[in-house]
C-alpha positions as CSV (number, residue, x, y, z in Angstrom):
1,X,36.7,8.7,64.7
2,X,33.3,7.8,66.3
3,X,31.8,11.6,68.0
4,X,30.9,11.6,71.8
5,X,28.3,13.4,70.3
6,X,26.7,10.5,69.1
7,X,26.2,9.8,73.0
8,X,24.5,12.5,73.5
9,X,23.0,14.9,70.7
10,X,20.3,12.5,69.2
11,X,18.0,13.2,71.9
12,X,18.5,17.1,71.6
13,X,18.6,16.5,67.9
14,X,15.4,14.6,68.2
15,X,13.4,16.9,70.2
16,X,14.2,19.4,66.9
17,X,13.6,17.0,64.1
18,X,11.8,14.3,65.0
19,X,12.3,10.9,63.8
20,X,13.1,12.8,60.9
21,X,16.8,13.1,62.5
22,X,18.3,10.0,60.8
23,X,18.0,12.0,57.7
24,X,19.8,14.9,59.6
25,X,22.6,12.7,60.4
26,X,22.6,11.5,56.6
27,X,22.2,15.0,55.6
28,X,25.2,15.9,57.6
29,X,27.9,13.2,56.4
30,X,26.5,14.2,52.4
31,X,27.9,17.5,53.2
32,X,31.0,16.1,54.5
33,X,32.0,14.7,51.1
34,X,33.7,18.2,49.5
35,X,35.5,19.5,52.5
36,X,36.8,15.6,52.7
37,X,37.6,15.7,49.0
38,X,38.8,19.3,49.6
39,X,41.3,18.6,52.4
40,X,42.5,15.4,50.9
41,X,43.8,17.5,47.9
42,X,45.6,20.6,50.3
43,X,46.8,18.4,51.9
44,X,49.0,15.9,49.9
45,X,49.6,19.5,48.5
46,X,50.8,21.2,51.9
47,X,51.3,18.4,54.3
48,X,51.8,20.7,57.2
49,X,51.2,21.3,61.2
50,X,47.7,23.0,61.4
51,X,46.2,21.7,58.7
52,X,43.1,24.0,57.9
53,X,44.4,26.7,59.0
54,X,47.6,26.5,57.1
55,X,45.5,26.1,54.0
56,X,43.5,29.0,54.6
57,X,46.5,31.2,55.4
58,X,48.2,30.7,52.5
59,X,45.6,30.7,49.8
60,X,43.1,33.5,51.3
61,X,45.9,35.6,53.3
62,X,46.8,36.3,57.2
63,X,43.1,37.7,57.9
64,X,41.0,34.9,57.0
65,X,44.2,32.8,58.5
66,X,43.9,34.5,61.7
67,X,39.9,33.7,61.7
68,X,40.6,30.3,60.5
69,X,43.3,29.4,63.4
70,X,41.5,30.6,65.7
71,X,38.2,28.9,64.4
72,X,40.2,25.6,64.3
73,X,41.5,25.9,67.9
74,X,38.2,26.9,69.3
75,X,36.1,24.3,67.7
76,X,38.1,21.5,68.2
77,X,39.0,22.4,71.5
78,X,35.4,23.0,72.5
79,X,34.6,19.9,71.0
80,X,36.6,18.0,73.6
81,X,35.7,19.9,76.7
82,X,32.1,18.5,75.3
83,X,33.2,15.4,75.8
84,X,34.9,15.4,78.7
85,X,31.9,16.7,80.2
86,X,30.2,13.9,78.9
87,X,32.7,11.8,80.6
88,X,31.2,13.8,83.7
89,X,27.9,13.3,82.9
90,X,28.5,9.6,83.1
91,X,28.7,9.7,87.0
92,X,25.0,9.9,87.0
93,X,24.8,6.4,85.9
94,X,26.1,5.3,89.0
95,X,25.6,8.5,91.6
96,X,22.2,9.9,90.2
97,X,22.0,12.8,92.4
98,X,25.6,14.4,91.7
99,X,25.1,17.9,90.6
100,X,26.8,19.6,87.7
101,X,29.4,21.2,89.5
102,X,31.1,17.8,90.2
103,X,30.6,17.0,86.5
104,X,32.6,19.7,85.6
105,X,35.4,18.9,88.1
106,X,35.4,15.1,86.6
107,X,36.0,16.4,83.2
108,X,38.6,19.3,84.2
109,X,41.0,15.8,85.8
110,X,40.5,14.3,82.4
111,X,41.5,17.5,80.8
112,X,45.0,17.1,83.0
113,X,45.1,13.1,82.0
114,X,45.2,13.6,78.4
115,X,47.4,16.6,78.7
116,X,50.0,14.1,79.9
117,X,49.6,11.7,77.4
118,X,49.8,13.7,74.8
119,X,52.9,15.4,76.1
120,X,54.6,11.5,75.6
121,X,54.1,11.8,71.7
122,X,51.5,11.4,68.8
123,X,52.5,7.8,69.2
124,X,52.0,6.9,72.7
125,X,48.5,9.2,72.3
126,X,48.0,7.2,68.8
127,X,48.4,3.9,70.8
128,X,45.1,4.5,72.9
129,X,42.7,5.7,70.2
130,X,43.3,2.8,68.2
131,X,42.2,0.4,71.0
132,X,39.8,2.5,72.0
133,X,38.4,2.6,68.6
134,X,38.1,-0.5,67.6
135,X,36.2,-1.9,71.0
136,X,33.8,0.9,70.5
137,X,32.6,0.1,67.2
138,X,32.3,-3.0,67.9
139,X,29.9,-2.6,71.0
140,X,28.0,-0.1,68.5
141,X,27.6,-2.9,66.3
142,X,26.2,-5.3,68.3
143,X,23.7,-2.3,70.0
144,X,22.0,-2.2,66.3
145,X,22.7,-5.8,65.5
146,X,20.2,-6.5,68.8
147,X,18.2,-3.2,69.3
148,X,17.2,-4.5,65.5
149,X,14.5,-6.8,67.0
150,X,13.1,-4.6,69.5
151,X,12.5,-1.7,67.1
152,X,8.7,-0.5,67.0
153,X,7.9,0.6,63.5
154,X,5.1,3.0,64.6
155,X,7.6,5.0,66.3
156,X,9.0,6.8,63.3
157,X,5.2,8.0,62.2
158,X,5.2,11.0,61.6
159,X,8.9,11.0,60.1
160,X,8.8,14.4,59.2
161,X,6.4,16.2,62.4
162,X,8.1,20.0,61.9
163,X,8.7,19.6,57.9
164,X,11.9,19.2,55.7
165,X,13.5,22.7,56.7
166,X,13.7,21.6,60.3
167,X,15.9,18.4,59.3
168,X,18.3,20.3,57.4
169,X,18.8,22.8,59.9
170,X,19.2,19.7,62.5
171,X,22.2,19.0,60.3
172,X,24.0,22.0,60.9
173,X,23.6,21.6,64.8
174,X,25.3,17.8,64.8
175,X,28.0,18.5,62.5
176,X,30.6,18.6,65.2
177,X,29.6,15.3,65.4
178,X,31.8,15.0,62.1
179,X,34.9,17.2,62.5
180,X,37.2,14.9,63.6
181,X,37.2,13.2,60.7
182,X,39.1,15.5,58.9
183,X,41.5,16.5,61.9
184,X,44.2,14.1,60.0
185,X,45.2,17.0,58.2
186,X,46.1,18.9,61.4
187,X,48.7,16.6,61.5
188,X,50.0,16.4,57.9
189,X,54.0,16.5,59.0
190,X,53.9,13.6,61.3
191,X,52.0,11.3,58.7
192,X,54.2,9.2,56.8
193,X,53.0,8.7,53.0
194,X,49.9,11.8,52.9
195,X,49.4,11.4,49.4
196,X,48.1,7.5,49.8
197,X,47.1,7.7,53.7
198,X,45.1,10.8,53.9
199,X,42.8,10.5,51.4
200,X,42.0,6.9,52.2
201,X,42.1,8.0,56.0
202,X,39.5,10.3,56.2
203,X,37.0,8.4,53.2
204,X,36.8,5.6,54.7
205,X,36.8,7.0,58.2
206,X,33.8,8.6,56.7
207,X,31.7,6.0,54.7
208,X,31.8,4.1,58.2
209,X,31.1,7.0,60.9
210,X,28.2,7.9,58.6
211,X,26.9,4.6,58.1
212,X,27.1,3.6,62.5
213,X,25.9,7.0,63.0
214,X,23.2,6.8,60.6
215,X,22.1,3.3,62.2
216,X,22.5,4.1,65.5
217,X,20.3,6.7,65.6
218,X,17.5,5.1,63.5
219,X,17.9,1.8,66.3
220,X,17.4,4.4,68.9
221,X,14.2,6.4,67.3
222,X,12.6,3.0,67.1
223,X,13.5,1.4,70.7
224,X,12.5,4.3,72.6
225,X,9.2,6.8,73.0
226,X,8.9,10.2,72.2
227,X,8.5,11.7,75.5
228,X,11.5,9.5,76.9
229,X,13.7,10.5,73.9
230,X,13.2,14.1,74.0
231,X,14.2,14.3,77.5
232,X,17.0,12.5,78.0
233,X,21.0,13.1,78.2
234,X,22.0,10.0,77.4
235,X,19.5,8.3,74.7
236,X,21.6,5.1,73.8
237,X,21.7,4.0,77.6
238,X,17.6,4.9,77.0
239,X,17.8,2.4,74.1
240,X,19.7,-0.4,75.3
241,X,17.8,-0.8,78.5
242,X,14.7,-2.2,76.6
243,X,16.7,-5.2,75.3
244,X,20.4,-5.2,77.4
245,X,19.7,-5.1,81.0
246,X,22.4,-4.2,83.3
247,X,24.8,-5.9,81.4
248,X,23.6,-3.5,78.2
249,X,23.4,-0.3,79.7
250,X,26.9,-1.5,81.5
251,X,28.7,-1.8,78.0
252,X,27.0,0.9,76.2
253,X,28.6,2.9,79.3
254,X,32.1,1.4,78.3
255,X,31.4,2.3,74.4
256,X,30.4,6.3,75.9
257,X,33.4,6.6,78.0
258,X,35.5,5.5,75.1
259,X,34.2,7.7,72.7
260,X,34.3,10.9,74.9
261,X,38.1,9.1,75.9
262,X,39.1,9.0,72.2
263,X,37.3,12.7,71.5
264,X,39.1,14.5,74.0
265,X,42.1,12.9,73.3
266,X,42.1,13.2,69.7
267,X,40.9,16.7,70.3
268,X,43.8,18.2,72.6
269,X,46.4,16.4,69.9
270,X,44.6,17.9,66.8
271,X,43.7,21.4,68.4
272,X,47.5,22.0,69.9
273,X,48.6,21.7,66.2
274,X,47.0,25.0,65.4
275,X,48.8,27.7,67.8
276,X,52.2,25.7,66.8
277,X,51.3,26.5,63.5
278,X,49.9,29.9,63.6
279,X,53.2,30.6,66.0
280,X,55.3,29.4,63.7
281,X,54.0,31.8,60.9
282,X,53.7,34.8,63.3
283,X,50.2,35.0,64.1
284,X,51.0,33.8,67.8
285,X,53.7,34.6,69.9
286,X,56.8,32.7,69.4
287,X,56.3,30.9,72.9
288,X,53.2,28.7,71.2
289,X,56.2,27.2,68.6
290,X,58.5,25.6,71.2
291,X,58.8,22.2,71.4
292,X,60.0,19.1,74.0
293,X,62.8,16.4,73.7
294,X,59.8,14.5,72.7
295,X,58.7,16.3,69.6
296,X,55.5,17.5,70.6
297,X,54.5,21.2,71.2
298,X,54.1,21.3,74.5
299,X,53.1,25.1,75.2
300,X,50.5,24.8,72.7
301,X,49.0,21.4,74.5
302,X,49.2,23.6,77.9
303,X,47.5,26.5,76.8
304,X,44.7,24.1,74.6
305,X,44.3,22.2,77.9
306,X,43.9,25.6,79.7
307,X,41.1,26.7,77.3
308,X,39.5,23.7,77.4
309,X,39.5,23.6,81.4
310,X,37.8,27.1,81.2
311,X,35.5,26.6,79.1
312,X,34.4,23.5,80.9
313,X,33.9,25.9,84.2
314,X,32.1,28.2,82.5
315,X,29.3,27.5,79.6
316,X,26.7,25.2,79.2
317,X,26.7,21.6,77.3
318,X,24.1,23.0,74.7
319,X,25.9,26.5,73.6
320,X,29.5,24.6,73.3
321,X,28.1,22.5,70.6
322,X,25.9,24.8,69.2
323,X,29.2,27.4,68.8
324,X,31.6,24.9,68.1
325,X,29.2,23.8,64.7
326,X,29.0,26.8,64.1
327,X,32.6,27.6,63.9
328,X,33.5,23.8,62.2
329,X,30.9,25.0,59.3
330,X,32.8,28.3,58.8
331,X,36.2,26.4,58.6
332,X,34.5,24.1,55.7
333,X,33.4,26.4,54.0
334,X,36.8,28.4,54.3
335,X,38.3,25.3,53.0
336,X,36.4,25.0,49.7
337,X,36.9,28.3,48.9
338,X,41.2,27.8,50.0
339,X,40.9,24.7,47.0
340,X,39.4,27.3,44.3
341,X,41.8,30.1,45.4
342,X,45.1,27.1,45.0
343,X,43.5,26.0,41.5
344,X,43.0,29.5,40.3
345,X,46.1,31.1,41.3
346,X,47.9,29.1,38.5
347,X,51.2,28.6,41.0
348,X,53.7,25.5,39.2
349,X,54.9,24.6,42.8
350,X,51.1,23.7,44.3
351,X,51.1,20.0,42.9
352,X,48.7,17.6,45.2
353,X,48.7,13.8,44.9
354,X,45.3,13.9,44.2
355,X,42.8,16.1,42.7
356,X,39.3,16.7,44.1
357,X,36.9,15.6,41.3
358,X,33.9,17.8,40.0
359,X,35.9,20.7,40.3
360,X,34.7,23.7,41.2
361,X,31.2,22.6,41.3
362,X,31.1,20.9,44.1
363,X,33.0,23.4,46.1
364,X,30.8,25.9,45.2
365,X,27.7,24.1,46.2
366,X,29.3,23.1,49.8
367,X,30.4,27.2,49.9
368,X,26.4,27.7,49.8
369,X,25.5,24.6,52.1
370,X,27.9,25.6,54.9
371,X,26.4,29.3,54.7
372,X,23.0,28.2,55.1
373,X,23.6,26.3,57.5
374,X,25.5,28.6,59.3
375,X,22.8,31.2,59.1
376,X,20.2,28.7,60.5
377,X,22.1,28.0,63.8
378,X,20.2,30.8,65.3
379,X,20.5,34.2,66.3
380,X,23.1,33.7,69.6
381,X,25.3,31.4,67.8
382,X,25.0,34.5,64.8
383,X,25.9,37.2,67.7
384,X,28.6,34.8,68.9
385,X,30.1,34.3,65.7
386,X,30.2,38.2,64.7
387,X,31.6,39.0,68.4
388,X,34.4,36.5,67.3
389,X,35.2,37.4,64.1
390,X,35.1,41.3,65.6
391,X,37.8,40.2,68.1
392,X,40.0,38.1,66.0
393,X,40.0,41.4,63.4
394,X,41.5,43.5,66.5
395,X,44.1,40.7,67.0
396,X,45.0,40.9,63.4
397,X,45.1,44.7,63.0
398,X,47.0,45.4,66.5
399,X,49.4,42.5,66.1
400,X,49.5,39.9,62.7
401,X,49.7,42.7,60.8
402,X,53.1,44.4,61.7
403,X,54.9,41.2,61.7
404,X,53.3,38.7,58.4
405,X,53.6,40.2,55.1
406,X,53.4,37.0,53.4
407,X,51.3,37.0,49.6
408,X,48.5,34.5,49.5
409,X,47.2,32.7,46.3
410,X,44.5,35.4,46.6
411,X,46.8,37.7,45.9
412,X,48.9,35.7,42.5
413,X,45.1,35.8,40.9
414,X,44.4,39.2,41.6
415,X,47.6,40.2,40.4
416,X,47.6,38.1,37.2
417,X,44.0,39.7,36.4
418,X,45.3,43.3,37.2
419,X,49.4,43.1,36.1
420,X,49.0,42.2,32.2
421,X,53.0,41.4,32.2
422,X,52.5,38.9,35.3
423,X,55.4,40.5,36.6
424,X,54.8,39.5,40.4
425,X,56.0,41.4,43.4
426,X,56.8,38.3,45.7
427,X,57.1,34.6,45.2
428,X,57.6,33.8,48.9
429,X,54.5,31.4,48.7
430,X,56.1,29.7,45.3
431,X,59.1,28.9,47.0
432,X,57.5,27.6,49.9
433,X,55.4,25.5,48.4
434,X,58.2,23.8,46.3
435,X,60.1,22.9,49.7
436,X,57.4,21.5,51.1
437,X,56.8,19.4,47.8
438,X,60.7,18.6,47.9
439,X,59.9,17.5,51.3
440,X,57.0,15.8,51.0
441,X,58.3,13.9,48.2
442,X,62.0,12.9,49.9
443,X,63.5,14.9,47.2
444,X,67.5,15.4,48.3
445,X,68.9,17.7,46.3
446,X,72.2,17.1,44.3
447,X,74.1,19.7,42.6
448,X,72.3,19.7,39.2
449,X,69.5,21.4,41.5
450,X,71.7,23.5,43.7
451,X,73.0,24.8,40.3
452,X,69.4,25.3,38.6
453,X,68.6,27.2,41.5
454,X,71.3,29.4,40.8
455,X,70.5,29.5,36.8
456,X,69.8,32.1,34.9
457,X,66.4,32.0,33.1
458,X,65.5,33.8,29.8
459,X,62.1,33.8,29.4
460,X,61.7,35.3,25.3
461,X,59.1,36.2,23.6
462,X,59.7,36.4,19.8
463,X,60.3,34.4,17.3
464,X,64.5,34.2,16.9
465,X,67.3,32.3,13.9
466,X,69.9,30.6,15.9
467,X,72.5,33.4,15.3
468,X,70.6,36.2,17.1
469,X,69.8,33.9,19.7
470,X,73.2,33.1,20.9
471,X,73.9,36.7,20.1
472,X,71.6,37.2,23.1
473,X,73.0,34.2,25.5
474,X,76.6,35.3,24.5
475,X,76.2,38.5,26.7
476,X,74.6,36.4,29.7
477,X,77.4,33.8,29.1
478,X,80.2,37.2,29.7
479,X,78.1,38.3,32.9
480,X,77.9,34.7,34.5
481,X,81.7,33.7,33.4
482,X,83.7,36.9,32.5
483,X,84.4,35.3,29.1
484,X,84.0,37.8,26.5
485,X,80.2,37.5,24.6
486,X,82.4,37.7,21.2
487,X,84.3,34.5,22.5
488,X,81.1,32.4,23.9
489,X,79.3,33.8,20.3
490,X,82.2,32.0,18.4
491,X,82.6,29.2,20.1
492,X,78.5,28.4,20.0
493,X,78.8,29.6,16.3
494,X,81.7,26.8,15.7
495,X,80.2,24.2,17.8
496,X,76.6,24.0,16.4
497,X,78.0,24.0,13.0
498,X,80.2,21.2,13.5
499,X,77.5,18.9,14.9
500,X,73.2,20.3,15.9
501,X,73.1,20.2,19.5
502,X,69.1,19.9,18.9
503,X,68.8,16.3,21.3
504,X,65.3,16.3,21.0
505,X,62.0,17.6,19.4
506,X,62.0,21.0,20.3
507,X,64.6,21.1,23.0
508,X,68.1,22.1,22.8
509,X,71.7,21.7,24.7
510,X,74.2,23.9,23.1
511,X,77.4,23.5,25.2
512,X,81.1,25.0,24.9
513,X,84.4,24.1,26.6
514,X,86.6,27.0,27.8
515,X,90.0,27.4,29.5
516,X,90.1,27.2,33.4
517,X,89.0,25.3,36.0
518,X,85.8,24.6,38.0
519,X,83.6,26.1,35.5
520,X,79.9,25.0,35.5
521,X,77.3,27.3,34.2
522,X,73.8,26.6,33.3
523,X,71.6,29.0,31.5
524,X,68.4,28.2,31.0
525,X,66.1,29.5,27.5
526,X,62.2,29.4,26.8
527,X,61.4,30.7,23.4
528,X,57.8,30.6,23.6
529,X,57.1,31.1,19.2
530,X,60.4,28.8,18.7
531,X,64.1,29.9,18.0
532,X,64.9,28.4,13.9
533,X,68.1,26.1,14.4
534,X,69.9,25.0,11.6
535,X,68.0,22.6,9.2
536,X,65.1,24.3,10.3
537,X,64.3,22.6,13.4
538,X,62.3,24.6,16.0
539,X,63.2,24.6,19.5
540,X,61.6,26.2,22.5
541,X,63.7,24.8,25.4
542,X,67.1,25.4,25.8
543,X,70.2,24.1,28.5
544,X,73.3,26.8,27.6
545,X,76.0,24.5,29.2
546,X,79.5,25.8,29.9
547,X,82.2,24.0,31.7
548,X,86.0,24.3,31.8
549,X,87.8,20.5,31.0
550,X,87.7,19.4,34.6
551,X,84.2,19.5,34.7
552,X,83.7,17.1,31.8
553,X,82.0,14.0,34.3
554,X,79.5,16.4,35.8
555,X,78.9,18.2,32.3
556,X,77.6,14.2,31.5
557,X,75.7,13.9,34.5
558,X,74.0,17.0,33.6
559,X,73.2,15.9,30.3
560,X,72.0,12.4,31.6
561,X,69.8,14.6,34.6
562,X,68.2,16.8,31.6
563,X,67.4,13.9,29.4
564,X,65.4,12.4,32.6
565,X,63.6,15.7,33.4
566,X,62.4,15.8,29.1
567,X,62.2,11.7,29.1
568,X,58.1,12.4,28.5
569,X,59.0,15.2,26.0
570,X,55.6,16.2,24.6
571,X,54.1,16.6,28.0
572,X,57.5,18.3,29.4
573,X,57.2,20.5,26.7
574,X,54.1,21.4,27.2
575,X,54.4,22.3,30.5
576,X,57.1,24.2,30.1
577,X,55.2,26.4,27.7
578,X,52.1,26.8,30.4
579,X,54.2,28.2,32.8
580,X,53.5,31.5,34.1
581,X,57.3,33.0,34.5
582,X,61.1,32.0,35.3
583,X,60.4,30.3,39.1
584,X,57.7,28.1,37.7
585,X,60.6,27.1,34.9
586,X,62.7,26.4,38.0
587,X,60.3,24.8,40.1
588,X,59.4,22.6,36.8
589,X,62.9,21.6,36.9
590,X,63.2,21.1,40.6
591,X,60.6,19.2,41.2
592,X,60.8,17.4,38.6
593,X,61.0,13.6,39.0
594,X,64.6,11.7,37.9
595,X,66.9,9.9,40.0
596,X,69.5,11.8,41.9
597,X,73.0,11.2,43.2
């Protein structure tokens, strides 16, 4: 939760800004707000592995997926390989002429550590952080609680030395010290409950990261001078030597290895989620998908530990963070626009537990932020970011594309715009969604569903008497049953005369009996302008029920399963007329809410 960055970047951060960094800082966790809003929604949505990536995929389609994955795995993983090198960089506390070689050797053997802890499980791995996390804030605590006192007010004049533009650019180059605040989401299968844990997860993760880092950092601006500040690597240790001592500088040395600790290992846990993912929707080879006895994908930890290593070995502290912003901004701003492209596309089966307020607003606004930002990382993080998007498009051309055809919610609003009939070519994303809702929500299903799955739908336009309407089911009935339409007509005709089979306002359950056995047929009617049933009572949902004598218990707990589905009639009926075709009737029924056997 609390960055290893926060360990390190104030001082490079200062030497941009000025004291004016503790509005960078503040700057930088306002602008967390909609992706954190954004996610929470996509999430109680599509709790899945991979998390932004997953989003991505399926609302702005396999390219921008492809980028995305890759962007996720890269910055998160780069992220930790920063920290581990901080973990390095702490030798010089106690061996002040090591050189950076051995740095980068202490942080590949952390790499290997916390690829074997992670390989025992998200609990085992979950066990540490939470230790970890909780002695570090409080040592952060106490640094401002103290380093209060000491503070030199004359030290933040100027507060602004290199103007407002400078501080908001400053913003963009810290943000990695705010990713992993949303990384929850990479793990939204293995959390129990996302609709309540996720969204309180990641805001109040955020309201208290923003307000230690925001504190921290404006402790540190006062306790130390400019021309110490701008120089060093590790500013805190700077800061607490004016009031701590040895036995200061020795705990702010426990808080910094358990932030990098809790980084790195968060990091590798998070970032191995992605290639599972991405594997297990063919963007990776199938090898990234396998997974231990344990339950954790182990391949994907390897090769994230592997990239991480290499990295390490090969680039500079400075350009890792400056690239792995850089790619955590374009992620952000691919989620905001994933949350427009769900809402727009109008699909019945995306249904989140909660719903990002100051829609599409604030969305747009962040879309804009994240670009600037993005833009004012400089020109080599520019170059970087163009070579990467230039290779991920080959990977995507010369292998995602012959193997994913899936349709993204992209495509269901371009095809809604374009196809005036709304006929759709696919509803592969549909039905996805409405088993991961069925999943998300413990839904088992019983054989009401498994037969509504099965159901045919009529979906008809014009206004209809109750005559020509069963005319109409009568011929459905003959193809579902084999009984002859003139039989099913009569025996409709006979049994709505004896007694309505109008159960509600607006909704209908006409129902025969006929000779045989097993017999259980459900068709399914909207009339969106009403069908005229006798004593003129309008009806635009109707259950065609028709069941041989044996079936007469289940033929009741049909009746008692539809009654719970239409319990809130008005709003049932209204959302039945919203719906855009026959799967988002089905899904409306499938997902609905009523007790099952």
């Amino acid at each position: 939760m609390i960055s290893s960055g926060l360990f390190i970047l104030p001082g490079i951060a200062f030497s941009e800004a000025g004291p004016g960094v503790i509005f960078s800082y503040f700057i930088a966790g306002i602008l967390m707000i909609p992706t954190v809003l954004s996610k929470a929604e996509l999430t109680t949505a599509m709790p899945k592995a991979g998390g932004t990536y997953f989003f991505v995929e399926r609302s702005l389609g396999s390219f921008a997926g492809t980028v995305a994955g890759f962007s996720n795995w890269f910055s998160i993983s780069l992220k930790s390989a920063f920290a581990l090198i901080g973990i390095g960089a702490f030798t010089k506390l106690f061996l002040p002429d090591v050189s950076y070689n051995t740095i980068r050797a202490v942080a590949v053997f952390f790499v290997i550590f916390f690829t074997f802890v992670n390989l025992l499980s998200v609990k085992t791995a979950g066990r540490f952080q939470v230790i970890f996390v909780m002695t570090l804030l409080l040592i952060l605590i106490s640094y401002c609680f103290i380093g209060y006192r000491f503070v030199e007010p004359q030290r933040y004049i100027p507060f602004l030395p290199y103007g407002v533009k400078k501080v908001i650019s400053t913003a963009g180059f810290i943000f990695i010290s705010y990713a992993g605040l949303t990384k929850v989401s990479s793990l939204g299968e293995e959390i129990s409950k996302p609709g309540k844990n996720v969204l309180w997860g990641m805001l109040s993760a955020l309201i208290i990261v923003n307000i230690i880092y925001i504190l921290v950092v404006d402790i540190t601006v006062g306790l130390l001078p400019e021309e110490i500040l701008r120089k060093t690597i590790l500013p805190l240790h700077e800061g607490v030597k004016v009031f701590g001592g040895r036995i200061g500088v020795f705990a702010l040395t426990v808080a910094g290895m358990l932030a990098f600790i809790t980084t790195a290992n968060a990091g590798i846990m998070s970032a191995s989620r992605t290639p599972f993912a991405m594997s297990r929707d063919g963007l990776l080879p199938d090898i990234f998908k396998r997974i231990s006895k344990k339950g954790v994908p182990y391949i994907s930890i390897y090769f994230t530990s592997l990239f991480m290593a290499f990295m390490i070995l090969v680039f500079d502290l400075k350009n890792l963070v400056k690239f792995a912003s850089t790619l955590m901004l374009l992620l952000f701003l691919f989620v905001n626009l994933s949350l427009i492209m769900m809402r727009e596309s109008k699909i019945s089966s995306y249904k989140p537990q909660f719903l990002s307020p100051f829609y599409p607003w604030l969305q747009i606004l962040s879309v804009g932020f994240y670009g600037f930002l993005i833009i004012e990382m400089g020109t080599t993080s520019l170059i970087s970011l163009l070579i990467f998007f230039f290779l991920s498009l080959l990977w995507y051309i010369f292998y995602v594309k012959k193997k994913v055809m899936r349709k993204s919610a992209l495509m269901y609003i371009v095809e809604r715009v374009v196809l005036s009939d709304k006929v759709f070519v696919s509803k592969t994303l549909e039905e996805e969604l409405r088993d991961i809702l069925l999943e998300r929500d413990e839904i088992t299903e019983d054989r009401f569903d498994s037969l509504i799955r099965k159901a045919e739908i009529l979906d008809i336009d014009r206004k209809l008497d109750y005559e020509e309407f069963f005319k109409i089911v009568s011929s459905v009935i003959e193809k579902r049953t084999g009984i002859s339409k003139e039989k099913a007509y009569e025996l409709l005709i006979n049994r709505e005369r004896t007694s309505s089979t109008v159960i509600g306002k607006n909704l209908a359950v006409p129902h025969i009996i006929v000779d045989g056995k097993s017999i259980f047929e459900i068709i399914i009617v909207r009339s969106k302008n009403g069908v005229v049933f006798p004593d003129n009572e309008e009806v635009f949902v109707s259950f065609f029920i028709v069941c041989s004598t044996d079936e007469r218990n289940f033929y009741l707990k049909s009746l008692t399963a539809i009654a719970q589905i239409s319990q809130d009639v008005e709003n049932f009926i209204k959302e039945w007329l919203k719906a855009e075709g026959v799967e988002d009737l089905r899904n409306l029924l499938l997902l609905s809410s009523r007790r099952r056997d």
